[in-house]
C-alpha positions as CSV (number, residue, x, y, z in Angstrom):
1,X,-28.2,153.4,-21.8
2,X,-26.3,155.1,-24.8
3,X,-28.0,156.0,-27.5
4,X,-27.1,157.9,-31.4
5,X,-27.6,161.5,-32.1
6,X,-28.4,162.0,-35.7
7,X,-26.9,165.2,-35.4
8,X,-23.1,163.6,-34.4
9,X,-23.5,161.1,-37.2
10,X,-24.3,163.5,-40.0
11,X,-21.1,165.4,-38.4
12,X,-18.8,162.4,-39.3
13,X,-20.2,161.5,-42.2
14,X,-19.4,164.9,-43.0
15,X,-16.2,164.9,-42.3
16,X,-15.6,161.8,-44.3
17,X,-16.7,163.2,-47.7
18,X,-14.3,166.7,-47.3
19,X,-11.5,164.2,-46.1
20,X,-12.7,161.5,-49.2
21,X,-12.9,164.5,-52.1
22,X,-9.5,166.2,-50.6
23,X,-8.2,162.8,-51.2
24,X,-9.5,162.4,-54.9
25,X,-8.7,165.9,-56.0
26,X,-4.6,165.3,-54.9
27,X,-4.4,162.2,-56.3
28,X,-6.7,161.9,-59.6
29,X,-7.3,165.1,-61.5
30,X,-10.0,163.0,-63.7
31,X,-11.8,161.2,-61.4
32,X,-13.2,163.5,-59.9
33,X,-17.0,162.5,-61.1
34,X,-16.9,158.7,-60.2
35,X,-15.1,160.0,-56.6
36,X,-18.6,162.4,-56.2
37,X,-20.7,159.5,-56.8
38,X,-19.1,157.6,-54.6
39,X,-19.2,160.1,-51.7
40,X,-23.1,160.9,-52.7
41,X,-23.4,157.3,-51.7
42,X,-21.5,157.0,-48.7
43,X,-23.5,160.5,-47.5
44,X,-26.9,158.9,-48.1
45,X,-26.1,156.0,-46.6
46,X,-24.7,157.9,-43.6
47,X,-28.4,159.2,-43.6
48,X,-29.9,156.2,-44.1
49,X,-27.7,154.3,-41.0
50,X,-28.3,157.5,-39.0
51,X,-31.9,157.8,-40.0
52,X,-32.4,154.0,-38.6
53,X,-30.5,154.0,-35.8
54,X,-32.5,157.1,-34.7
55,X,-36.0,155.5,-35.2
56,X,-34.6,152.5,-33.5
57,X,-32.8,153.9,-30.8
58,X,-35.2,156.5,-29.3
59,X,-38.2,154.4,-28.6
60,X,-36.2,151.8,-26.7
61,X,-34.6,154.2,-24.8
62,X,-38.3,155.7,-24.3
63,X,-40.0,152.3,-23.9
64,X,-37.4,151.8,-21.3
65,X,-38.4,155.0,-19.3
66,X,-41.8,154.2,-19.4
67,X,-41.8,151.1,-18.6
68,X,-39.4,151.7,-15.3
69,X,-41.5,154.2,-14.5
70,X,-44.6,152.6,-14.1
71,X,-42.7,149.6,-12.7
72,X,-41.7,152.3,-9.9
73,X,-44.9,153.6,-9.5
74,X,-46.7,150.2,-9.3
75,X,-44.1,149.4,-7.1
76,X,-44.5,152.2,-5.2
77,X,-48.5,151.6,-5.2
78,X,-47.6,148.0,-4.3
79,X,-45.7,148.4,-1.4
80,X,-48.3,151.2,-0.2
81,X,-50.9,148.7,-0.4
82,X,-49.1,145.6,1.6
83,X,-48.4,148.3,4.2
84,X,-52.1,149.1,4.7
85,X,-52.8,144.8,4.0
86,X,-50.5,144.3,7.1
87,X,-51.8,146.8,9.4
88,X,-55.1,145.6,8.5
89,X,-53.9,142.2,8.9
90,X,-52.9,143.4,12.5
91,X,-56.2,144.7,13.3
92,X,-58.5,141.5,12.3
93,X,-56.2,139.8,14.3
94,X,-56.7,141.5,16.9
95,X,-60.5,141.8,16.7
96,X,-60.2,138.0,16.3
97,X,-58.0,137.8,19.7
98,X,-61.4,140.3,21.1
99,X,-64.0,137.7,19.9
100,X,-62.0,134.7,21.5
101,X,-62.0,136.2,25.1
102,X,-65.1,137.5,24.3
103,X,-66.6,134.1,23.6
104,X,-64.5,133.1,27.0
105,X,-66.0,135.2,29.2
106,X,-69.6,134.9,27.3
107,X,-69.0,131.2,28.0
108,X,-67.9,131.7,31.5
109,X,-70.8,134.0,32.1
110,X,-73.1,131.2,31.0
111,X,-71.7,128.8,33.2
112,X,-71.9,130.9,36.1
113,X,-75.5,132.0,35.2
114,X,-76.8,128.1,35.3
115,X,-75.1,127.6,38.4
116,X,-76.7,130.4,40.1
117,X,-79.6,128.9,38.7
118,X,-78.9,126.0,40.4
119,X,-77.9,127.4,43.9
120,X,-81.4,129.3,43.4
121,X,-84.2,126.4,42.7
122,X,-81.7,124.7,45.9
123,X,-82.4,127.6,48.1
124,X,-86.5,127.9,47.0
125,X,-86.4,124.5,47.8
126,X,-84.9,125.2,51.3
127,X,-87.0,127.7,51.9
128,X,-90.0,125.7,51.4
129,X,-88.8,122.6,53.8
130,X,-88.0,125.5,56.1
131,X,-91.6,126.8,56.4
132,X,-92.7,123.8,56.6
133,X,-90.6,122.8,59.2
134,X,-92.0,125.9,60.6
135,X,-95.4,125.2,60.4
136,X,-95.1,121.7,61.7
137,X,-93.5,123.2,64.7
138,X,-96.0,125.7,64.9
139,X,-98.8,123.1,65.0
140,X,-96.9,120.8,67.4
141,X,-96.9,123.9,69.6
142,X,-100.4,124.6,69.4
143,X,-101.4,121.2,70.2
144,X,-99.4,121.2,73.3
145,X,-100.8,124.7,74.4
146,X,-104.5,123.3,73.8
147,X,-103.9,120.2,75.9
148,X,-102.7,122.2,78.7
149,X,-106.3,123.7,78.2
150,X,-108.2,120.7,77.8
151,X,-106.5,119.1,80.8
152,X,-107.5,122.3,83.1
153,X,-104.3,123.9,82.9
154,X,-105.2,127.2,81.6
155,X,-103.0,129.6,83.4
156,X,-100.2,130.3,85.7
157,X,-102.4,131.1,88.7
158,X,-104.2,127.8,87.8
159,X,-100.8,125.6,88.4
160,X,-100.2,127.7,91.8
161,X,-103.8,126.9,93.2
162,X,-103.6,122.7,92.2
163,X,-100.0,122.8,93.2
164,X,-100.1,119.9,95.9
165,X,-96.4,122.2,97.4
166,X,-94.0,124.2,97.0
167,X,-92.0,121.7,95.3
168,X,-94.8,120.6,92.9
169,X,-95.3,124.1,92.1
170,X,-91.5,124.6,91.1
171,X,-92.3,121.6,88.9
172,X,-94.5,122.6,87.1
173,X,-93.5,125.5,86.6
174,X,-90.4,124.6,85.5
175,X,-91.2,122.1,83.1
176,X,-94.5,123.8,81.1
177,X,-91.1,126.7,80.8
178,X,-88.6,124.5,79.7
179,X,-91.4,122.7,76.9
180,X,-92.4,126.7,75.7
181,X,-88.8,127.7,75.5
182,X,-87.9,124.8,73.6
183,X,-90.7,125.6,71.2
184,X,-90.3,128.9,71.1
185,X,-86.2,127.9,70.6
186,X,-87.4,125.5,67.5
187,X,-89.6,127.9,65.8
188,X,-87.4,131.2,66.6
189,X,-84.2,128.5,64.9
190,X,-86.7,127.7,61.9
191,X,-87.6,131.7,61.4
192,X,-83.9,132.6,61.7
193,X,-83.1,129.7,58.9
194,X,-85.9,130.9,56.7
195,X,-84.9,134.6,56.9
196,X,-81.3,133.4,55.8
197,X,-82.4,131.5,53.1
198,X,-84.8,134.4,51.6
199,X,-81.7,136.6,52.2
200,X,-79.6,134.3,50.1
201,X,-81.8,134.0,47.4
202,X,-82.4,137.7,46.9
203,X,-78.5,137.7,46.8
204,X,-78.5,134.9,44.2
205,X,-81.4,137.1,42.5
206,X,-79.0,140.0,41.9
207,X,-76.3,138.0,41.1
208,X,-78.3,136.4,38.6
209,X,-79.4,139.9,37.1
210,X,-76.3,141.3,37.2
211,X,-74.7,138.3,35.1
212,X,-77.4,138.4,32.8
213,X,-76.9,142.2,32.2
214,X,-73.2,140.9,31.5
215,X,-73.8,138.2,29.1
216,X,-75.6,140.9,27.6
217,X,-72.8,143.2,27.1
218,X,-70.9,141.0,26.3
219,X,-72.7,139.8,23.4
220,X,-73.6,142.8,22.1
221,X,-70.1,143.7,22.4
222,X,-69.4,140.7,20.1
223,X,-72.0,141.9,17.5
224,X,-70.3,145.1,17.0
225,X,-67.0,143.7,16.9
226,X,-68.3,140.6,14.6
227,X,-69.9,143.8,12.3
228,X,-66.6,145.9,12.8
229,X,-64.5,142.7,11.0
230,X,-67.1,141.9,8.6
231,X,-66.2,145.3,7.0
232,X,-62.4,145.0,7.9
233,X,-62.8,141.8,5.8
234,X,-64.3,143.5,3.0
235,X,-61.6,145.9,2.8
236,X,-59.0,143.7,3.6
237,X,-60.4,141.6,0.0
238,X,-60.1,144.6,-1.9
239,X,-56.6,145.5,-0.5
240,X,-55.5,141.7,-1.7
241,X,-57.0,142.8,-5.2
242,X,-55.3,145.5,-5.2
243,X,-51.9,143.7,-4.0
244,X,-52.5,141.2,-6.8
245,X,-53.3,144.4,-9.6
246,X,-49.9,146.0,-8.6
247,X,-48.1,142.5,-8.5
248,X,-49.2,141.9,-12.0
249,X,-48.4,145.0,-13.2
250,X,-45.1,145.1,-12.1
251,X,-44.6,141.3,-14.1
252,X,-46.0,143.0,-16.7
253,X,-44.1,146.2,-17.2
254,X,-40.9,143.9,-15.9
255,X,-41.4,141.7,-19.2
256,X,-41.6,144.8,-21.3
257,X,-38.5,145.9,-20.3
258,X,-37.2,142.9,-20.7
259,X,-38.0,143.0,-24.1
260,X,-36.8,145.7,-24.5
261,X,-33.9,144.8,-23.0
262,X,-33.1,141.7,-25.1
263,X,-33.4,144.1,-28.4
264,X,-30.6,146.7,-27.0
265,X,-28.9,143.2,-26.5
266,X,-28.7,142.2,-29.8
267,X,-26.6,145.5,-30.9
268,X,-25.2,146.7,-27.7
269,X,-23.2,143.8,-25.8
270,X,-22.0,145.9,-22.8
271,X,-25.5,145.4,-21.2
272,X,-25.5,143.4,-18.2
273,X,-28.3,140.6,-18.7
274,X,-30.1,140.6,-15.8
275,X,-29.5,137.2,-13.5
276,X,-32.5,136.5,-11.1
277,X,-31.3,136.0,-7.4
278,X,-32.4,133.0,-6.4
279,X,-32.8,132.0,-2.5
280,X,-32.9,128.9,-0.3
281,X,-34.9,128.1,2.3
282,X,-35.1,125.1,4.8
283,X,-37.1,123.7,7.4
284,X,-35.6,122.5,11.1
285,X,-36.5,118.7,11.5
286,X,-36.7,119.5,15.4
287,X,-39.2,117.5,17.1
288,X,-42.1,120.0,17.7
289,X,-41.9,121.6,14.1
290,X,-42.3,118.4,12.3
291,X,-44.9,117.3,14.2
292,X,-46.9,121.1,14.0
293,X,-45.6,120.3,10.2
294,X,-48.8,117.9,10.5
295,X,-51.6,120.3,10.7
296,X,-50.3,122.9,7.6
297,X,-53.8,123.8,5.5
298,X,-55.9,122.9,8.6
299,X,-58.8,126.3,8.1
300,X,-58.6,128.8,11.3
301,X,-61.5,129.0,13.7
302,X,-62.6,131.4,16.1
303,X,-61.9,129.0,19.7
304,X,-60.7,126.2,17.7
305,X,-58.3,123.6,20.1
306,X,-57.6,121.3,17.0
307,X,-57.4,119.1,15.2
308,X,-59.9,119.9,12.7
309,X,-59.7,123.8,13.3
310,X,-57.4,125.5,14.9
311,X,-56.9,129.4,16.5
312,X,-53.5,131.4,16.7
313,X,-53.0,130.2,20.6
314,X,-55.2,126.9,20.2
315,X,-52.8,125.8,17.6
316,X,-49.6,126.6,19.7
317,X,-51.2,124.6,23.0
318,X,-52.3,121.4,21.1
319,X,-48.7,121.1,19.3
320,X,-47.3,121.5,23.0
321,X,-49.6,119.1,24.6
322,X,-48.8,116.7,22.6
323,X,-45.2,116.5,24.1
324,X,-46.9,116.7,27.4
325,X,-46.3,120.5,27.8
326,X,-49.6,122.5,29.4
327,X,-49.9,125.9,28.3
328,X,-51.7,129.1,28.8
329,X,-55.2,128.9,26.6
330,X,-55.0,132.9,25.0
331,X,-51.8,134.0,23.6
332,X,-51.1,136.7,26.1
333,X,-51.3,134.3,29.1
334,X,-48.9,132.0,26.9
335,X,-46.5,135.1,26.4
336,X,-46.0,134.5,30.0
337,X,-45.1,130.7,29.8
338,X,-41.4,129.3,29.3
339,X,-38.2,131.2,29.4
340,X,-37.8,135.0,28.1
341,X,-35.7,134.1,24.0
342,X,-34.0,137.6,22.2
343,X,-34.8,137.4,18.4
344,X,-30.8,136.6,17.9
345,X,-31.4,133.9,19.7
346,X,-34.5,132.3,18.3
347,X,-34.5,128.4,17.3
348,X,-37.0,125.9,15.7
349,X,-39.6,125.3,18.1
350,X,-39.7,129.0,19.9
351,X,-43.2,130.5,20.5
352,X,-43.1,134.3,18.8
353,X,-45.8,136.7,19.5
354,X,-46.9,140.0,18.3
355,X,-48.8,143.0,19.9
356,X,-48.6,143.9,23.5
357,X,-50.5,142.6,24.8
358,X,-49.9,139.7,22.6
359,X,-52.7,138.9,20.5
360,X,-51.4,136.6,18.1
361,X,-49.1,133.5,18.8
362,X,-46.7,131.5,16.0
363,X,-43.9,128.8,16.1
364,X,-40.6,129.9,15.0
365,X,-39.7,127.6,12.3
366,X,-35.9,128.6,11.3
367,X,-34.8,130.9,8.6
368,X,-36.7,133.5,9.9
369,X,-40.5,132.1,9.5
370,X,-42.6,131.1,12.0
371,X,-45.8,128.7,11.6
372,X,-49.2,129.9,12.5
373,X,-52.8,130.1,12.7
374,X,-53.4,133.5,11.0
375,X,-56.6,134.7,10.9
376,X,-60.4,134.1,9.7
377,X,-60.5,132.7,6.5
378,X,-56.9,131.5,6.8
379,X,-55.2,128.3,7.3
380,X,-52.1,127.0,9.2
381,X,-49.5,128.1,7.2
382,X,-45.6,129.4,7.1
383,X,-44.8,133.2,6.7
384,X,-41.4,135.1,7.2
385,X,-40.9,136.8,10.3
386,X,-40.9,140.2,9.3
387,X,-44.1,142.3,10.7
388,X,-43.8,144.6,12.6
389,X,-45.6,144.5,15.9
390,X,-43.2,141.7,17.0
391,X,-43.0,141.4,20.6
392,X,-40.6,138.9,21.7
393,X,-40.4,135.3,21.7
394,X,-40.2,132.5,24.6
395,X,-38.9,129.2,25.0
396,X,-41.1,126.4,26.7
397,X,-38.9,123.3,26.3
């Protein structure tokens, strides 16, 4: 911006009065008194004008520079802060991505814990038929052995002596071995049985343990993380604040200097006026956005399939499923679905993720946005395409 020098327009007010009283002297030897007068006036108006545009001039021009300089530096402070926003964006996405297959596995842990359960009362169960069957057999046994007793049979030499022949003998003998080996058979079977079903529950036992001591990793892995995001979430409140403070201050400072601006205007037309840029944006009537349209302001939850409450890769699966395409559950499973889509390439109804692994999931929506599930205390909403820990893109239709 130009601004007056008091010095250059004492200079040529100057030089008018010499060239003025030259004038007068030549052409009118008496006028010379009414010619000062007149060129005392024109000189202290020269000071006056110069003396105004001076007080005038200077502070716009220094308003001006103070203004675009704290425009810069909020600016500057602005763009510092959406840098750390979005990395810290990235990172509670991430933590929420942790808690989901946390809550997975916690869940799958639980279901495998109840069914070892299960598979444990089933095998104390067996193991007490089995001894029972055992002692039954055991008794039956017994009973046999005390009738051969009672009915004078009490030892081998006994059956040789009463043997009525050779033939009887062999018999008897025979049979009295086959009836002992059978029992024997039965109860060495039932022991066997028993001994495998102790076995197995002692291996259910460990299992059991062993999932327990997981479930309990796992949850106190999800405490720390849950505490971990709590204080990300704190600090990712104050970074908004701070986004907002800068934001502000830049409208602020911007309609200062255009103040400013408009009062140069009125004196100095060779200013451009400054013309907003004004952008357009649209929305692809394809199929799957329009119908994902549907479920914009629905709030994020941690596992939620929809309708009511959706996550990142829960919101991307139920949009699908609707048009009878099954997908992947977590997004880096679903990164792995469809057909392999270059970002030049990308149209309405694309799945984009970011981080790799992926840990968050979107649908491209055209002009470079996507539609998502963000994050805890977020909602389905649409947001340029412009992080980046963009990973790639895939087409499932």
């Amino acid at each position: 911006m130009q601004t007056f020098n008091i010095e250059n327009v004492k200079y040529m007010f100057y030089n008018i009065k010499v060239a003025f009283l030259k004038k007068t002297v030549l052409n009118f030897s008496g006028g010379v008194r009414v010619n000062k007068k007149i060129v005392s006036a024109l000189v202290a108006l020269g000071l006056i004008i110069s003396s105004n545009i001076t007080v005038f001039a200077e502070p716009l021009s220094g308003n001006r520079a103070t203004y675009q300089q704290r425009i810069n530096e909020s600016r500057n402070s602005l763009q510092d802060v959406k840098s750390k926003r979005q990395k810290l964006e990235s990172d509670v996405e991430k933590m929420d991505n942790q808690i989901e297959v946390l809550m997975h596995k916690i869940s799958q842990t639980k279901n495998k814990i109840s069914n070892t359960k299960n598979e444990i009362k089933k095998a104390e169960k067996d193991i007490v038929k089995a001894e029972e069957n055992i002692k039954k057999e055991q008794e039956l046994f017994n009973k046999r052995v005390r009738a051969m007793y009672m009915n004078g049979v009490g030892s081998y030499l006994d059956i040789i002596v009463e043997a009525e022949g050779l033939s009887d003998l062999v018999s008897k003998v025979d049979s009295i071995k086959r009836i002992m080996d059978m029992d024997k058979k039965i109860i060495s079977d039932l022991n066997n049985k028993r001994q495998a079903l102790e076995g197995k529950k002692q291996k259910l036992d460990n299992d059991n343990k062993k999932l327990l001591a997981l479930k309990s990793e796992n949850e106190s892995k999800l405490s720390d993380i849950n505490k971990k995001k709590r204080e990300q979430d704190t600090l990712l409140a104050e970074l908004r604040r701070q986004e907002r403070m800068y934001a502000s201050r830049i409208t602020e400072n911007q309609a200062q200097i255009d103040a400013a601006m408009r009062q140069v205007n009125k004196i100095r037309d060779n200013v451009p006026k400054y013309v907003p840029s004004r952008g357009s944006s649209s929305l692809s009537s394809d199929t799957v956005v329009a119908y994902a349209s549907n479920f914009l302001g629905t709030p994020y939850t941690w596992g939620g399939n929809g309708p009511n409450t959706f996550d990142c890769s829960g919101f991307v699966k139920y949009v699908y499923a609707h048009f009878g395409v099954s997908l992947p559950r977590v997004a880096s499973d679903q990164q792995g679905a469809g057909s392999p889509v270059s970002r030049g390439n990308l149209q309405p109804g694309d799945l984009v993720f970011f981080g790799s692994p992926a840990h968050h999931v979107g649908i491209y929506v055209g002009n470079n946005a996507y539609m998502h599930a963000p994050r805890t205390g977020d909602v389905v909403k649409i947001s340029p395409l412009t992080r980046s820990d963009y990973s790639g893109a895939t087409r499932v239709r």
